[in-house]
C-alpha positions, 0 to 999 in steps of 0.5 A: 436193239433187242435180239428178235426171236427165232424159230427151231430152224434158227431162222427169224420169225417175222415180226413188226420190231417195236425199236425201228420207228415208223419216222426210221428208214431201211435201205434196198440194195439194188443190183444189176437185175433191178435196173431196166431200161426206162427211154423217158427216164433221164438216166435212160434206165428205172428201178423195177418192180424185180427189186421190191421181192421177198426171198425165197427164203423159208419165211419170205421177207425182203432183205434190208438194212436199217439205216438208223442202226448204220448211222448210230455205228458211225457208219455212212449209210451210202458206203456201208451199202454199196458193194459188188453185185450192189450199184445202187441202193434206195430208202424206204420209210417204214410208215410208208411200208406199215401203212402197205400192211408190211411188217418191219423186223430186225434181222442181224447176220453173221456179216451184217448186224443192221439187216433187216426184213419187211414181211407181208404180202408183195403184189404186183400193185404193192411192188409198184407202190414200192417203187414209187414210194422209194427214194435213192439214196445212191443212184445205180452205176455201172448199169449196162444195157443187156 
């Protein structure tokens, strides 16, 4: 995937990445503070809003990864993402995230080269558009009732 570029601080500059297809996918992991009690859910519990913020980060973005890059690495999806503080993870489709006016850019890390960030603006309705457009594609576990 082309390197995206950089602002003089080193950070990304947010941008709609043109290789990540609007049929493509991106993960958001979900911890512990993501999860809260939901009496009608069978699981007893629901992903909140909390988990479809952006960063406080200088440009703001919601950190993901990029599924298809995971998969063309050989890589599962469902293991690559899960990890201490992570006990679940849910897919987006970036149509759905453009479609929401949100950007979808390709953001490698030092220890992570499928990261990525949706840019735009997360309203408290975008948030809950999020949450209802996610799919898991690993339910939370280890989820304790705080």
């Amino acid at each position: 995937m082309r390197k995206p570029l950089y602002d003089e601080i080193g950070d990304v500059i947010p941008h709609d990445h043109e290789e990540i297809l609007n049929e493509h996918h991106v993960i958001r992991r979900i911890s512990p503070h993501h999860v809260v009690p939901d009496e009608k859910s069978p699981t007893g519990s629901k992903i909140s809003t909390m988990a479809f913020r952006p960063s406080s980060g200088p440009n703001g973005g919601m950190s993901v990864d990029i599924e298809n890059l995971i998969i063309e690495n050989g890589l599962d999806p469902k293991e690559f993402v899960i990890s201490p503080p992570f006990i679940g993870a849910v897919k987006l489709l970036v149509e759905q995230l453009r479609a929401n006016d949100f950007v979808v850019g390709y953001d490698p890390l030092p220890d992570n080269e499928f990261h990525g960030e949706v840019w735009g603006r997360f309203s408290k309705s975008k948030q809950r558009k999020l949450v209802d457009q996610s799919v898991y594609l690993v339910e939370p576990s280890g989820f304790q009732d705080t």
